[in-house]
N, C-alpha and C positions, 0 to 999 in steps of 0.2 A: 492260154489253153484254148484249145479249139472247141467250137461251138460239135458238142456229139451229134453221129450221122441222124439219131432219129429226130434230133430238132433240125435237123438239113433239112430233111425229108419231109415234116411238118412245116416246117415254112413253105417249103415249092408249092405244099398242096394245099397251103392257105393259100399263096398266089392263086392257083388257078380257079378256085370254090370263091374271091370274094366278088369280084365281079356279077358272079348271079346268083347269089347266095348272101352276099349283103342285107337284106333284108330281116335275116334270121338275130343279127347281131343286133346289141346295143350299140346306139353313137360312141362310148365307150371303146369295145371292143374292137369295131370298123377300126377305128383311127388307131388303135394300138395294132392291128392286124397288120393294114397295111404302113406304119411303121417300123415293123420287125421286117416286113418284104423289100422295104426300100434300103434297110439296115445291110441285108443279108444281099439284096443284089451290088451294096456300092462296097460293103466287105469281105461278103461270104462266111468259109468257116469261122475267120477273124474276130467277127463279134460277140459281144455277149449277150446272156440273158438274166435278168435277178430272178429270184424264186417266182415272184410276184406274175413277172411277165409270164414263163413259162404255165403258172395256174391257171391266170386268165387267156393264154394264146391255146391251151388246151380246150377250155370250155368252150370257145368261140369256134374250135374247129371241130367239135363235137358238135355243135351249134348247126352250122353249114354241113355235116356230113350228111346229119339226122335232115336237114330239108333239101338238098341233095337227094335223097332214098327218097324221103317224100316227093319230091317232085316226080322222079321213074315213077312210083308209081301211079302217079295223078297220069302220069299216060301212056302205061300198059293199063290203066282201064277204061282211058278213053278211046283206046285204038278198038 
C-alpha cells in the first residue's frame, strides 16, 4: 500500500523545516525525522509508517512549524 499523499507532503516539509528548525526537536525526534526523510527519498510512496512513527513525525513537525512562525516573527519585529 502506498504511503497517503498527506504523509508525502509531511515528509517533504519535514525535509525542508529540519535543517533550521532542529533545534525545536528532541534527539529522539531529529533522528526519527530525518530517518523517515532518508526512508521516503531512497523509496518514496513505497514505504511505510507504524502508527507510532506517524504520532511522533506529527509532533515533531508541529514542533518545527510552531518555531518556524516563531522565528518570522522574531523578525518582522526586528525589522
Amino acid at each position: 500500500m502506498a504511503l497517503p499523499k498527506e504523509d508525502q507532503l509531511a515528509i517533504i516539509r519535514m525535509a525542508s523545516l529540519i535543517g533550521r528548525h532542529r533545534d525545536a526537536l528532541s534527539p529522539f525526534e531529529a533522528e526519527l525525522v530525518e530517518n523517515a526523510v532518508d526512508r521516503f527519498r531512497s523509496r518514496g510512496a513505497a514505504m511505510s509508517l507504524t502508527v507510532n512513527e506517524r504520532v511522533v513525525l506529527a509532533d515533531a513537525l508541529a514542533a518545527m512549524d510552531k518555531a518556524k512562525a516563531d522565528a518570522e516573527h522574531s523578525d518582522q519585529c526586528a525589522a
